[in-house]
C-alpha positions in Angstrom: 143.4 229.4 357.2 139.7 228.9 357.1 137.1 230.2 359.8 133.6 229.0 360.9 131.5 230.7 363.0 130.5 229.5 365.9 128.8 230.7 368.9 129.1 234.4 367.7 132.6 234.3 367.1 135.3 233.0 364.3 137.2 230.1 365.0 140.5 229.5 362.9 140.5 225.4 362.3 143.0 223.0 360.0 141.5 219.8 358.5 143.8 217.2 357.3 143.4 213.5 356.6 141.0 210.8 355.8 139.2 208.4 358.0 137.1 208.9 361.4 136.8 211.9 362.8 139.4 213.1 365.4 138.7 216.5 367.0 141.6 218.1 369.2 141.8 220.8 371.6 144.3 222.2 372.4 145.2 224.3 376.4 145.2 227.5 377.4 146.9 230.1 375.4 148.2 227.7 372.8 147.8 227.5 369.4 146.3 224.4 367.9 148.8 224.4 365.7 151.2 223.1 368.4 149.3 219.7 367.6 150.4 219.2 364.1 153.8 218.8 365.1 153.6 215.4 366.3 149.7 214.3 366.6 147.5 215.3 363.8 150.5 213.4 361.3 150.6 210.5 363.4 146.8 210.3 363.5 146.5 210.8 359.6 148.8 208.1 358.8 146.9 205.9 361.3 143.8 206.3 359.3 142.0 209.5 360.9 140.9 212.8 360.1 141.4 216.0 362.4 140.1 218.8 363.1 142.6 221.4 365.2 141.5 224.9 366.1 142.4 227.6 368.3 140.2 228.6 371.5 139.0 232.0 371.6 141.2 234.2 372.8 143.9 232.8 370.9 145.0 234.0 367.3 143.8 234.5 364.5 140.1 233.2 366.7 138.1 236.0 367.8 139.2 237.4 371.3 136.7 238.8 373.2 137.1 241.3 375.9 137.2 240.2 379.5 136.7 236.8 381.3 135.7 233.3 379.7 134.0 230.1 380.8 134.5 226.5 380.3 130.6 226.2 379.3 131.5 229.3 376.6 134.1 227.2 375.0 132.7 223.8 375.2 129.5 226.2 373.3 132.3 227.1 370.8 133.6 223.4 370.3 130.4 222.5 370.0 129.3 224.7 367.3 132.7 224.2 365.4 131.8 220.5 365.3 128.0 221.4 364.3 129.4 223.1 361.8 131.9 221.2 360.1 129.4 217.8 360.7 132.2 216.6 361.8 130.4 214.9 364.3 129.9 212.0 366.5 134.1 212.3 366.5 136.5 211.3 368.8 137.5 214.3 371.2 141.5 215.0 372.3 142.0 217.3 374.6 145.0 218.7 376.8 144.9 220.5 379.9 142.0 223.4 380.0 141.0 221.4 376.6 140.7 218.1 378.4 138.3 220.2 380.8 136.4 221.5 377.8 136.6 217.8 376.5 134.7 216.8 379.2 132.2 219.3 379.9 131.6 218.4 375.9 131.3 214.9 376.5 129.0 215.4 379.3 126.8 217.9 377.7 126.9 216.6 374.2 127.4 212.6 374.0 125.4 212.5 370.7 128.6 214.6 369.4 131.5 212.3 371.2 132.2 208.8 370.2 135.4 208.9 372.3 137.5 211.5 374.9 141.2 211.4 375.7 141.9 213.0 378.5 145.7 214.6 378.6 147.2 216.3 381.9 143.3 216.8 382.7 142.0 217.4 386.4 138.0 217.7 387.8 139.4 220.3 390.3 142.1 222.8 391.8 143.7 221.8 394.8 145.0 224.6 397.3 148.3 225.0 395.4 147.1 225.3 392.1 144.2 228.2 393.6 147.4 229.8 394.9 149.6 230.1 391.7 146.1 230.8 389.4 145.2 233.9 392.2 149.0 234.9 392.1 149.9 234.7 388.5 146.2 237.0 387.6 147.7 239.2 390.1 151.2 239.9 388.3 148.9 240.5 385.4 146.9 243.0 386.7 150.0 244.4 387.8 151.0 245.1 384.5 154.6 244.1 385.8 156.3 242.5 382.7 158.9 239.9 383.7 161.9 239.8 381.1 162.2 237.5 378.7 164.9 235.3 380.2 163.1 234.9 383.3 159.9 233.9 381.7 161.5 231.5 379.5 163.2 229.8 382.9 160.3 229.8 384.7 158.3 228.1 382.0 160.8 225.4 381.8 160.3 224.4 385.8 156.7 224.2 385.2 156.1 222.5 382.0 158.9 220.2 381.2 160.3 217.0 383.3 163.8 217.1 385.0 164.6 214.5 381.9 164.6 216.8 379.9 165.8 219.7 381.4 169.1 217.7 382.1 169.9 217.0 378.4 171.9 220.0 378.3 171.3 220.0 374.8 167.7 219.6 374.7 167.1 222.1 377.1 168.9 224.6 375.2 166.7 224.0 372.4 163.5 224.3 375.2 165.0 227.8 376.6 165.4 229.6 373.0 162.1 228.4 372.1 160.0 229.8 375.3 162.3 232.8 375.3 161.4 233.7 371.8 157.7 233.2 372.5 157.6 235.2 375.9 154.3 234.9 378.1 151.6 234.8 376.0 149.1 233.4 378.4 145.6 234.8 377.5 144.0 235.8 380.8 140.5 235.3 380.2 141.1 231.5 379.4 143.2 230.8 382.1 139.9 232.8 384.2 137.7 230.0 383.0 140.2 227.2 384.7 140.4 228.7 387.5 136.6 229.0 387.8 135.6 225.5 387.0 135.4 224.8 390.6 134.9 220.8 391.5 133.4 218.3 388.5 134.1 215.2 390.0 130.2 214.7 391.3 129.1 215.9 387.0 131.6 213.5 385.6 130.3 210.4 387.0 127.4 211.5 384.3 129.4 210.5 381.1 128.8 207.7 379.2 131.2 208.1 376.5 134.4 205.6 376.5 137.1 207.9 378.0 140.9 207.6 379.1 143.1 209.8 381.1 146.5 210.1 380.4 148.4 211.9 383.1 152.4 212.8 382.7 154.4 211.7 385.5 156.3 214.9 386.1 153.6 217.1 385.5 153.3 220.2 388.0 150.2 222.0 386.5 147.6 218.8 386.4 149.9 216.2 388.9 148.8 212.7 388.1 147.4 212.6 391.5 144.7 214.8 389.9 144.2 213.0 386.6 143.6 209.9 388.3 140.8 211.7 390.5 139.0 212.3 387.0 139.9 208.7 385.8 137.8 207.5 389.2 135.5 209.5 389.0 134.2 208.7 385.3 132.8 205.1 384.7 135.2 202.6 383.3 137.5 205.4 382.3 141.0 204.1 381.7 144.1 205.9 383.1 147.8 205.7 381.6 150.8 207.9 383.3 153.7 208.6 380.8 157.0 208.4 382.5 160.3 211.1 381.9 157.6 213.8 380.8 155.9 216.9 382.1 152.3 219.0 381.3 153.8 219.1 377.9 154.2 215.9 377.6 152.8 215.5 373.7 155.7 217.7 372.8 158.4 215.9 375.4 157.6 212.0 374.6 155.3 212.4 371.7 156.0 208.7 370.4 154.7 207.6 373.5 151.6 209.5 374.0 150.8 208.8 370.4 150.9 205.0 370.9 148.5 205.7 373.6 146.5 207.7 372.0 145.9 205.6 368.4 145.8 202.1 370.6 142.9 203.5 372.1 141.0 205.1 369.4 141.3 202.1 367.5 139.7 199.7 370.0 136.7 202.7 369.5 137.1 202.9 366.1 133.7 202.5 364.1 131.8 203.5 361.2 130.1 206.9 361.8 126.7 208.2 360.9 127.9 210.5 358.4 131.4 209.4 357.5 133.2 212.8 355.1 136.5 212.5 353.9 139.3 215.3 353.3 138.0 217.6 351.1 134.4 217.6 351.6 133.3 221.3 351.3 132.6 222.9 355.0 131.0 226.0 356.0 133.3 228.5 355.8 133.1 232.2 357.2 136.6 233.8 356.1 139.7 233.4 355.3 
């Protein structure tokens, strides 16, 4: 897997495809790898390129001791698309990367020709301050919760009762989250936490944007999604049904009809157009 260095760090990245430029990011402590499961093929047979990475923190990236910020890894993304000239690209983000897709977007509009916005929010409410405060709290415990547990607990927060009651499907779901135990990386889930209220900043974009919110989603409720989709001009706002924050992995036929349908109605000739291939900066390997 290559690297590029970026804002005094290495960032792992995949490039695949031909066509405009499609830059994802993926949510805390996850891999971008979890997009080429359904997304990054769907995009490339659509006509796109992308870009996937993983965040700092997450492997084989560069994880720094102690706390992050949003504006460190929007500082990253930025320099990762500096770097690649992969830019102005569209920007897909989910979760803590829809928050770093904005922050990009708002910073950096030169570098944006489009934003998705998936399971995204411009603020905590008092729940989610609660479960962020308590679940840093059990990790500065240094309590580890078995396996089992984790994988249970994981379910009720990510998935949609749809899926949990397909007996066989959420068999599948339970082996898979048991076999990756909690992997959460601290300092990113840190920067979420201390994002504090955006809606005021976003009303500053003036990139097209949607929202797409999951209807059963209990990390970034669509209540929240549709606070950022107000609060950005003429930013459109779609709520997937039978899915929960992971809902690109639950319904991903759905969300990638969303997701091409509107890059395409933004789809345009770019300034400096590569294709698959072109030779990019490279730092390691």
């Amino acid at each position: 897997m290559p690297f590029v260095k970026t804002n005094d760090i290495q960032l792992s990245y995949q490039r695949s495809g031909r066509g405009e430029p499609v830059l994802l990011i993926m949510g805390s402590s996850a891999s971008g790898r979890v997009w080429t499961m359904h997304q990054t093929p769907a995009l490339n047979r659509a006509g796109y390129e992308t870009v996937t990475f993983d965040n700092r923190g997450v492997a084989p990236s560069d994880a720094p001791a102690g706390d992050y910020s949003i504006a460190q890894m929007v500082a990253d993304t930025r320099g990762l698309i500096e770097a690649l000239d992969f830019g102005p690209c569209h920007v897909v983000g989910s979760s803590m990367g829809s928050m770093i897709a904005q922050e990009l977007a708002l910073a950096s509009p030169h570098l944006v020709r489009s934003a998705t916005l998936m399971a995204t929010r411009g603020r905590s409410d008092v729940f989610r301050r609660a479960q962020a405060a308590a679940d840093r709290e059990l990790r500065e415990s240094g309590i580890r919760l078995p396996p089992r547990y984790t994988a249970t607990r994981t379910m009720l927060e990510m998935l949609s009762p749809a899926t949990m009651d397909d007996e066989t499907t959420a068999s599948v779901w339970l082996d898979m989250f048991e076999l990756t135990g909690d992997n959460s990386v601290g300092g990113q889930s840190a920067a979420v936490s201390a994002l504090g209220d955006r809606r005021a900043a976003l009303r500053g974009i003036t990139v097209p944007c949607q929202a797409v919110a999951f209807a059963d989603d209990r990390v970034c409720p669509p209540r929240l999604v549709a606070e950022v989709a107000e609060a950005i001009p003429d930013c459109g706002l779609t709520t997937i049904p039978d899915c929960g924050h992971l809902g690109y992995l639950e319904r991903p036929d759905a969300v990638n009809s969303v997701l091409i349908e509107f890059l395409d109605m933004h789809r345009g000739t770019t300034p400096r157009q590569r294709t698959a291939g072109s030779p990019v900066p490279v730092a390691g390997s």
